[in-house]
C-alpha positions in Angstrom: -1.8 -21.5 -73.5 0.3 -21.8 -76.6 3.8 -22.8 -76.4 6.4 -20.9 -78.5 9.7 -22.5 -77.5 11.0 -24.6 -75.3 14.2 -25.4 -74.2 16.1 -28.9 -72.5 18.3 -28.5 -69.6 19.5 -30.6 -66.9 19.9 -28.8 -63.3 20.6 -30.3 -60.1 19.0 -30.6 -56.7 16.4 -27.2 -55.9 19.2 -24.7 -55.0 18.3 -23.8 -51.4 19.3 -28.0 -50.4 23.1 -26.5 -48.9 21.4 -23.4 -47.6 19.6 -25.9 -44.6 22.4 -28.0 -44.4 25.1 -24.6 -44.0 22.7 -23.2 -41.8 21.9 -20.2 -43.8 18.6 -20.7 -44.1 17.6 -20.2 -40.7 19.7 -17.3 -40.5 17.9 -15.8 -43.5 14.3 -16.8 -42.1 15.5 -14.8 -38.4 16.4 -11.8 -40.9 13.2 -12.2 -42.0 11.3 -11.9 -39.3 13.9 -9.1 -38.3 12.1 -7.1 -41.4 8.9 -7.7 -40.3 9.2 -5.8 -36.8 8.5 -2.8 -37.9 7.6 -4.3 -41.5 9.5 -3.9 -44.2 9.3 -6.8 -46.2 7.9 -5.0 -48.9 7.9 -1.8 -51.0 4.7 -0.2 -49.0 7.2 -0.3 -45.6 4.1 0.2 -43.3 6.1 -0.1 -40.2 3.4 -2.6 -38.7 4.9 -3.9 -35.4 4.2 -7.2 -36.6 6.3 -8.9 -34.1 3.0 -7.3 -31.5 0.5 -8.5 -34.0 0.0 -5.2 -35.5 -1.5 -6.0 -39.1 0.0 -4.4 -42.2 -0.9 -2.8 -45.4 -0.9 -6.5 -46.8 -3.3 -7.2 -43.9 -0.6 -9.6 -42.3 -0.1 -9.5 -38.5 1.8 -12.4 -36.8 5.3 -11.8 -38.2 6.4 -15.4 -37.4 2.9 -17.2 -38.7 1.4 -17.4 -42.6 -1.9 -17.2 -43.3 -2.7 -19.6 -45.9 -6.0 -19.5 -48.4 -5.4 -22.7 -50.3 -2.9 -25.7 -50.5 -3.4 -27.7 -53.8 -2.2 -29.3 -57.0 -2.6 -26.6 -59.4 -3.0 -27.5 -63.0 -3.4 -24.0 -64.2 -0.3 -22.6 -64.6 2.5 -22.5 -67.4 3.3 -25.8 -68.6 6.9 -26.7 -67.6 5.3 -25.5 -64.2 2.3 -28.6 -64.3 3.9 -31.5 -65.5 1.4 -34.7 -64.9 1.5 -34.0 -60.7 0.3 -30.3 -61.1 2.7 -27.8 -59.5 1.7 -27.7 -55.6 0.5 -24.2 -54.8 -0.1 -22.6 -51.6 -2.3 -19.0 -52.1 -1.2 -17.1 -49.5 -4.0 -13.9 -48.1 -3.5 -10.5 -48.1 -1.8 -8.5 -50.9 0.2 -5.1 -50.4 -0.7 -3.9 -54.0 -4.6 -4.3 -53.9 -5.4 -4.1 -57.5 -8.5 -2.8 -57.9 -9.0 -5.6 -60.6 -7.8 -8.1 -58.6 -9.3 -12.0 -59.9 -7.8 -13.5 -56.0 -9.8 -10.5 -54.1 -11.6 -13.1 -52.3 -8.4 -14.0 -50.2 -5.6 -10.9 -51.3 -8.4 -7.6 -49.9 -11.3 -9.4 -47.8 -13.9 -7.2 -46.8 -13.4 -8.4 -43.1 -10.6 -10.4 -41.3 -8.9 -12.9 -43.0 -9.5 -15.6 -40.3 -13.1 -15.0 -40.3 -13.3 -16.5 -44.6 -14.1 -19.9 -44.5 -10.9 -21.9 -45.5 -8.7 -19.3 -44.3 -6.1 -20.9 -41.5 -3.0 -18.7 -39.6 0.2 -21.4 -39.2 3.3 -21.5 -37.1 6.4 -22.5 -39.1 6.2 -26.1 -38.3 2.5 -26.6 -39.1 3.3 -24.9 -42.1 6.2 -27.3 -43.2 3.6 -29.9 -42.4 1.8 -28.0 -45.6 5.0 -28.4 -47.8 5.3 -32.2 -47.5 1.4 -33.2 -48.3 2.1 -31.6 -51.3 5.2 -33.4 -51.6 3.4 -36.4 -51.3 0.2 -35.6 -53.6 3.0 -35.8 -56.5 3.5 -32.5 -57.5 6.5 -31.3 -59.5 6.9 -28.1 -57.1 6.4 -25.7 -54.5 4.4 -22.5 -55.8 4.3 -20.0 -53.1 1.8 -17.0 -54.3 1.8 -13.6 -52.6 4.2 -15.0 -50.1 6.4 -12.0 -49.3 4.0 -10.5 -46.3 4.7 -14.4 -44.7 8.5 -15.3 -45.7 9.8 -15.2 -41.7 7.0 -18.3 -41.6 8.1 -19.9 -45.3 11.9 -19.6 -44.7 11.9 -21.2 -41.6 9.4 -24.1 -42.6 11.4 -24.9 -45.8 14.4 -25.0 -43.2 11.9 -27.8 -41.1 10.4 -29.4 -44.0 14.0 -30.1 -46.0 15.2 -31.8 -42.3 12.3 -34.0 -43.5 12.6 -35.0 -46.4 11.2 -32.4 -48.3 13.2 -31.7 -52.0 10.8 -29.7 -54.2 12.1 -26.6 -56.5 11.2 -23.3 -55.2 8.4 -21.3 -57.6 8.0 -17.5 -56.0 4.8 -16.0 -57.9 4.3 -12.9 -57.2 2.5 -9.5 -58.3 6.3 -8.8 -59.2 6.1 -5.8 -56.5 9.2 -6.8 -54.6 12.1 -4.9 -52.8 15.8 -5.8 -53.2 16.4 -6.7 -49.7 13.9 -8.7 -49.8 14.8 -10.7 -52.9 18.2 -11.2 -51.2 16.8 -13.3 -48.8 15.8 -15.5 -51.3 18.9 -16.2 -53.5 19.3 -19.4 -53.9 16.5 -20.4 -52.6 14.0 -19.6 -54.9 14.6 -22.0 -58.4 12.1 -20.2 -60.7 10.7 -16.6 -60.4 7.4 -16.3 -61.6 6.4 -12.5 -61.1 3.5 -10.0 -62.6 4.6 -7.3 -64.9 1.6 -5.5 -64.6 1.8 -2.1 -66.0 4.2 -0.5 -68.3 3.2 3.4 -67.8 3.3 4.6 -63.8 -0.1 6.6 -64.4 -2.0 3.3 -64.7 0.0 1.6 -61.8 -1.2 4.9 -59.7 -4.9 4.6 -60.7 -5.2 1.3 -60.2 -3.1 -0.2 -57.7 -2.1 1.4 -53.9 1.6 1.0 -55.8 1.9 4.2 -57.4 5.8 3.6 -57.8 5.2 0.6 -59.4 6.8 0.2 -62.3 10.2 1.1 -61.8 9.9 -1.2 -58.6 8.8 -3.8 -60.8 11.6 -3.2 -63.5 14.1 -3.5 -60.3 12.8 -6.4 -58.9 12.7 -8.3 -62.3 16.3 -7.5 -63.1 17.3 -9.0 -59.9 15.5 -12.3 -60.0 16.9 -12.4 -63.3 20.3 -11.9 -62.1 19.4 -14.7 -59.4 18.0 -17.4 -61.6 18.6 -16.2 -65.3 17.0 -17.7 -68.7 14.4 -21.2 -67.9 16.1 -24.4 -67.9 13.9 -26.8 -68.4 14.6 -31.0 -67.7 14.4 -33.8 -70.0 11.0 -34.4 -69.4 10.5 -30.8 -70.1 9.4 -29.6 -65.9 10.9 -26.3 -65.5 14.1 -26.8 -62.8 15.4 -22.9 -63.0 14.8 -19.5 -64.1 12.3 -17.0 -64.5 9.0 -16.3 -66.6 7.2 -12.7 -66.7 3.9 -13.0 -66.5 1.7 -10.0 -68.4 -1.9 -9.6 -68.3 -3.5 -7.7 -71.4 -6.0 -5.1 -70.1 -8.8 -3.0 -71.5 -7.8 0.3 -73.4 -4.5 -0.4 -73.3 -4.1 0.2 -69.8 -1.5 -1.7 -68.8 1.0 -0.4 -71.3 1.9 -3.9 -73.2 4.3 -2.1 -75.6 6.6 -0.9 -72.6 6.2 -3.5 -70.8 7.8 -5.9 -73.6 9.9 -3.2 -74.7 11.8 -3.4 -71.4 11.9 -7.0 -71.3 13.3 -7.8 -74.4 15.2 -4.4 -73.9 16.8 -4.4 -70.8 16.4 -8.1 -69.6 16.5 -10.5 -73.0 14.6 -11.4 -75.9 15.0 -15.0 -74.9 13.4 -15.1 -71.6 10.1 -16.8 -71.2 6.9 -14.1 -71.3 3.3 -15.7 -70.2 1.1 -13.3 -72.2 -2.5 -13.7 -70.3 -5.7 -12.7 -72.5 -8.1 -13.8 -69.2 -8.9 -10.5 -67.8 -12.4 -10.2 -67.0 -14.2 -7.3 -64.7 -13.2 -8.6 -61.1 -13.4 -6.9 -57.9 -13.6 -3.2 -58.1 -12.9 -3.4 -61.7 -16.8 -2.2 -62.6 -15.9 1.4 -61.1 -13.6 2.4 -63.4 -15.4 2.5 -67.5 -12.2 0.9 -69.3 -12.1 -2.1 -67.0 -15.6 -2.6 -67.3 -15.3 -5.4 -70.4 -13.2 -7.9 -71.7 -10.3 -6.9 -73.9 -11.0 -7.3 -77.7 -9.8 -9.5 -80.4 -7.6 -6.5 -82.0 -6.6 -5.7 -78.7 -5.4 -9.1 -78.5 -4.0 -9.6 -81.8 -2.1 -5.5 -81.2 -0.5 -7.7 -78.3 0.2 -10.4 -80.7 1.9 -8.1 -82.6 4.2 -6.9 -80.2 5.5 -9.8 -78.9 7.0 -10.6 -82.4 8.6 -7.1 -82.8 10.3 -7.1 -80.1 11.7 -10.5 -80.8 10.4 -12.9 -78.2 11.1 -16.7 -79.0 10.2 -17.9 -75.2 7.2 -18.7 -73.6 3.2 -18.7 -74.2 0.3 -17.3 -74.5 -3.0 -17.6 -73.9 -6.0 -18.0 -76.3 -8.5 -15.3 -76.0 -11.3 -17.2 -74.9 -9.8 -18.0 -71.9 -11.2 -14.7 -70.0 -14.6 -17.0 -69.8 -12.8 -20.1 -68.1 -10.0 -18.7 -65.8 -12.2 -17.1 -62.5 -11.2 -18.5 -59.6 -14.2 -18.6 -56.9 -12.5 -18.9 -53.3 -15.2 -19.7 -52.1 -15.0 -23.2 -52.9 -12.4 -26.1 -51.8 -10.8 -26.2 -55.2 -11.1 -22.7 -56.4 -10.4 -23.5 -59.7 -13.5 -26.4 -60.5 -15.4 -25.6 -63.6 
């Protein structure tokens, strides 16, 4: 990825430290799982009776266990994000949106049960916490929890066991940016840096190609809040990302995912100054081969229209990625290390 700019700020300890020590934490993981009877953790509000291991639209059941993909130092994400330790990500299965693109189907809409995929495990809290520390230990500069939202009674409770052990890693939350403000609450001041989708500017593309037909304006309220939360990215002196949020935006095919609005609101309604992550890797994944205008790669003046864009509407913040990276970013699941060449 390119950088544009970069900023140097010195933060504290990872923000949810006092929340274990107050207690808090544990009372927002037991509101958690409180959501998840009858689920309503996120915007789909299925109802599952998780709490009787009833499985949801995300294809979660077990509302006080997470069912993890992967556990590894990641070295693909945003720089400030990787550092020289990689930022330690856990891929969470299942997915509520279920992109018919989707590059993670492997793990996020399985044709069968998740349990049954090799690699796939179901944890209770503390096993979980367990998770949190070997990363910890590998040296990485984080915790990067992706598609978490269907598990957080399970995360909130093993950040409260993990941090009685010694565990201090900032919080990353990546998500497909389809979030629900109750939700969010849970995790203020607990999550250090936001690092949600903006997927589609235009609600007729979120409708075609997603089961989250009300997408976008849940998108645009869920961003304004982890905004609110965490604010601009402060970065540390060695340049590791300690607080704030970056928008990530893939470029698709056709113009279907409505760049222009999309960076329209952001720089509109949120701030020129916060950090974008324009992606160029889009590639025909999943279901993608259905539909005619997700059956290539985007183009170079497709790209370079993006391009555009981000310098009218006055973006200083962030990075983005070189075209050709649509032939090297495809994550197979079915290996260890998803992400080996």
């Amino acid at each position: 990825m390119k950088n544009v700019k970069t900023k140097e700020t010195r933060t504290d300890k990872p923000s949810w430290y006092k929340l274990t020590e107050s207690g808090e934490l544990a009372l927002r993981a037991q509101a958690a799982l409180d959501l998840a009877t009858g689920c309503r953790l996120c915007p789909r509000r299925c109802g599952a009776r998780r709490d009787r291991g009833e499985k949801g639209a995300c294809g979660a059941s077990a509302a006080d266990k997470a069912i993890i993909a992967r556990a590894l130092p990641h070295f693909g994400e945003e720089p400030p994000l990787v550092g020289q330790g990689g930022s330690g990500t856990i891929f969470f299965a299942g997915c509520s949106l279920r992109c018919i693109f989707c590059q993670n189907h492997q793990i996020s809409q399985p044709s069968g049960n998740h349990l049954e995929i090799p690699g796939i495990r179901e944890l209770d809290s503390v096993s979980l916490a367990g998770v949190f520390l070997d990363l910890q230990q590998a040296g990485c500069h984080n915790l990067n929890l992706v598609t978490a939202t269907a598990h957080l009674p399970a995360v909130l409770s093993a950040l409260d066991i993990a941090g009685s052990r010694g565990f201090n890693l900032g919080i990353v939350y990546n998500s497909g940016g389809y979030e629900i403000e109750q939700t969010l609450a849970l995790l203020d001041s607990v999550v250090d840096i936001y690092l949600p989708d903006a997927k589609f500017g235009e609600p007729g593309s979120a409708s075609r190609l997603t089961e989250g037909a009300d997408y976008v304006s849940v998108n645009r309220r869920a961003i304004k809040e982890m905004f609110r939360q965490v604010g601009i990215l402060k970065l540390d002196s060695q340049g590791l990302a300690k607080q704030g949020i970056i928008v990530r935006h893939l470029i698709l095919p056709g113009g279907l995912a409505g760049t222009e609005k999309v960076l329209e609101f952001l720089s509109g309604e949120i701030s020129p100054e916060i950090h974008i992550s324009l992606m160029a890797q889009y590639y025909p994944a999943h279901r993608a081969g259905e539909f005619h205008e997700l059956s290539r790669t985007i183009t170079e003046s497709e790209y370079r229209l993006c391009l555009d864009l981000v310098e009218k509407y006055g973006f200083v913040n962030g990075w983005i990625q070189a075209l050709e990276s649509q032939s090297h970013y495809r994550p197979d699941f079915t290996e260890a290390n998803p992400f080996n060449p």
